[in-house]
C-alpha positions as CSV (number, residue, x, y, z in Angstrom):
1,X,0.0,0.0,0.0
2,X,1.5,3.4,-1.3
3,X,1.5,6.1,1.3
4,X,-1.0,8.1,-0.3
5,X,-3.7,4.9,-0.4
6,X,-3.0,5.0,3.3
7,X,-4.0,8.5,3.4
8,X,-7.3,7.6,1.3
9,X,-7.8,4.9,3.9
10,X,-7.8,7.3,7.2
11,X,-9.8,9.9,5.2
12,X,-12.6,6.7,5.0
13,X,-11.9,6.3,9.0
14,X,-12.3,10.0,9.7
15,X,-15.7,10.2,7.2
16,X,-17.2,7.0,9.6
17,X,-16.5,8.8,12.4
18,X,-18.2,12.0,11.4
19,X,-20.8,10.4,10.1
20,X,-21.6,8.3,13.7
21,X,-21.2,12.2,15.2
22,X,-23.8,13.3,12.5
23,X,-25.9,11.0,13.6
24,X,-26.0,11.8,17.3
25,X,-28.9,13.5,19.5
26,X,-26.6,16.1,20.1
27,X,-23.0,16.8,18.4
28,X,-19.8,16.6,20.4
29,X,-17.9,19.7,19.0
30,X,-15.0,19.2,20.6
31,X,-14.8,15.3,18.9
32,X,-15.9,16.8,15.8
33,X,-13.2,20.0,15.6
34,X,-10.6,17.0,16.3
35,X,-11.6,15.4,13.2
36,X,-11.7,18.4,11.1
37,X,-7.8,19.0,12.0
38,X,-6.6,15.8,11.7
39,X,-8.2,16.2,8.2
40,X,-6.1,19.6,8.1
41,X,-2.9,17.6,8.2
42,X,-3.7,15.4,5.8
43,X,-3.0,15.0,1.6
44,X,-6.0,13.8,0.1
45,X,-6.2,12.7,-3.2
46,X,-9.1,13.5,-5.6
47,X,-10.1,10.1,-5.6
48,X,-10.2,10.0,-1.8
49,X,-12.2,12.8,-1.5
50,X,-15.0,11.2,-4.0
51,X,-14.4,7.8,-2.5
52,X,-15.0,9.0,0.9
53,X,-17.6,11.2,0.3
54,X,-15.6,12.9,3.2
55,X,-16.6,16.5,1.8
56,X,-20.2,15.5,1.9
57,X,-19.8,14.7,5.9
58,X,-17.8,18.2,6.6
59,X,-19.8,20.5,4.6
60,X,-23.0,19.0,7.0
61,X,-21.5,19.5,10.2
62,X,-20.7,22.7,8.8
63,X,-24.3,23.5,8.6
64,X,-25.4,21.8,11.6
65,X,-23.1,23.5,14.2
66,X,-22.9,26.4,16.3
67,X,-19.6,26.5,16.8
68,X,-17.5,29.2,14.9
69,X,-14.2,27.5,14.8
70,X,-15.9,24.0,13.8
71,X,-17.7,26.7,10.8
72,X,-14.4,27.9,10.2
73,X,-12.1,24.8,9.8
74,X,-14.9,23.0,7.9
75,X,-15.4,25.7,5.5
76,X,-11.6,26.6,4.6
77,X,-11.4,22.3,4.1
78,X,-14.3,22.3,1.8
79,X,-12.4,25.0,-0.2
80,X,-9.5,23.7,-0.4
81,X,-10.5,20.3,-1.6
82,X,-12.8,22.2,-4.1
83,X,-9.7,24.1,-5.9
84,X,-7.8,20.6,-5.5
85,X,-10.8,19.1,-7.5
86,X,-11.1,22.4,-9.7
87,X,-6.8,22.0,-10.8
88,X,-7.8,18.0,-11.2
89,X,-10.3,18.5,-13.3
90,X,-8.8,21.4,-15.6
91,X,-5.7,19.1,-16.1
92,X,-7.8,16.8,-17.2
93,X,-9.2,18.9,-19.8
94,X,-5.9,19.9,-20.7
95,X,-4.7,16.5,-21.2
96,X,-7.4,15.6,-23.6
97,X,-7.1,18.6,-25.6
98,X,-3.4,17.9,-26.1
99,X,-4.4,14.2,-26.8
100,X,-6.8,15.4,-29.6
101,X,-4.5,18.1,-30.6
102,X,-1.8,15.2,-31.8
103,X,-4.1,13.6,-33.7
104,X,-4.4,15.8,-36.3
105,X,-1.9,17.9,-38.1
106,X,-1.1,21.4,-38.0
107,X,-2.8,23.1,-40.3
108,X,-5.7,20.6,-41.3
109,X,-8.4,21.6,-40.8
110,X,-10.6,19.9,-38.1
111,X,-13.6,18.1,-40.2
112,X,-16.1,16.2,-38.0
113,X,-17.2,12.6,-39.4
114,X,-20.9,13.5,-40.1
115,X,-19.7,16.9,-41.9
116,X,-17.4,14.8,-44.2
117,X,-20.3,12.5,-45.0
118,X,-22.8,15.3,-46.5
119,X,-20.2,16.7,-48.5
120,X,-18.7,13.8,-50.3
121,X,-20.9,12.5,-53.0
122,X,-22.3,8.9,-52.9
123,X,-19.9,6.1,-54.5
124,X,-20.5,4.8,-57.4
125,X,-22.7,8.5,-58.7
126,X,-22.0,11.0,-61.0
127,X,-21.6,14.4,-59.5
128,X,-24.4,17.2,-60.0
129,X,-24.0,19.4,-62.5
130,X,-23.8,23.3,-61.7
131,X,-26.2,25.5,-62.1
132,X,-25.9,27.4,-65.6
133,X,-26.0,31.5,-65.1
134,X,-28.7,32.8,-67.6
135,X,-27.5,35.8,-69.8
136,X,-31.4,36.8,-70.5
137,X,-32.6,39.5,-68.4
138,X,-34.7,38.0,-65.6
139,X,-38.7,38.6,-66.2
140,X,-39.3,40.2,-63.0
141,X,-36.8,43.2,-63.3
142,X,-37.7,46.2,-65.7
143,X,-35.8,46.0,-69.0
């Protein structure tokens, strides 16, 4: 086990543990505030957080507590692991941009399947002809 799935794994503890203090008559904020910094201390990777639906369990004691520095250390968790998400997710993007980037040359340009099918012409058929320009005046216009 890498040190980070070790991580992921007490980010699953912690997320139990809130959740049996979420479900309590009454909250223990001094249990829960411990929580919330050992989560401070932690690296979480992005596939913690969504494993653990850890984010899920702080942003609720968030709402469901009194206490201003319980408030306080929930809310600047929930934005950090929303910019960590946020720089994930954008990478991402990046990466399959650059990925579809290679796979076509510079200066081509970009034709979608569907788009190349309506404008080549049916195998095996001639081509249309073009429309003749008339030299006559037209009827409608004064002559």
């Amino acid at each position: 086990i890498t040190c980070l799935a070790k991580m992921d794994q007490n980010v699953v503890v912690i997320g139990k543990q809130l959740e049996k203090l979420l479900a309590e008559p009454s909250l223990n904020e001094e249990r829960a505030l411990d929580l919330l910094q050992a989560l401070r201390g932690m690296k979480i990777t992005v596939d913690g957080l969504k494993k653990s639906h850890i984010g899920k369990y702080v942003n609720t004691l968030r709402k469901g507590t009194s206490n201003d520095q319980v408030k306080s250390l929930a809310k600047k968790l929930i934005s950090a692991w929303k910019k960590q998400l946020e720089a994930e997710n954008s990478s991402e993007v990046a990466r399959v941009k650059a990925k579809n980037a290679e796979g076509t040359p510079k200066g081509s340009p970009k034709v979608s399947a569907a788009s190349a099918e309506i404008k080549s012409e049916p195998p095996g058929l001639p081509p249309l002809p073009s429309p003749k320009i008339q030299d006559e005046p037209s009827p409608f216009q004064p002559g």
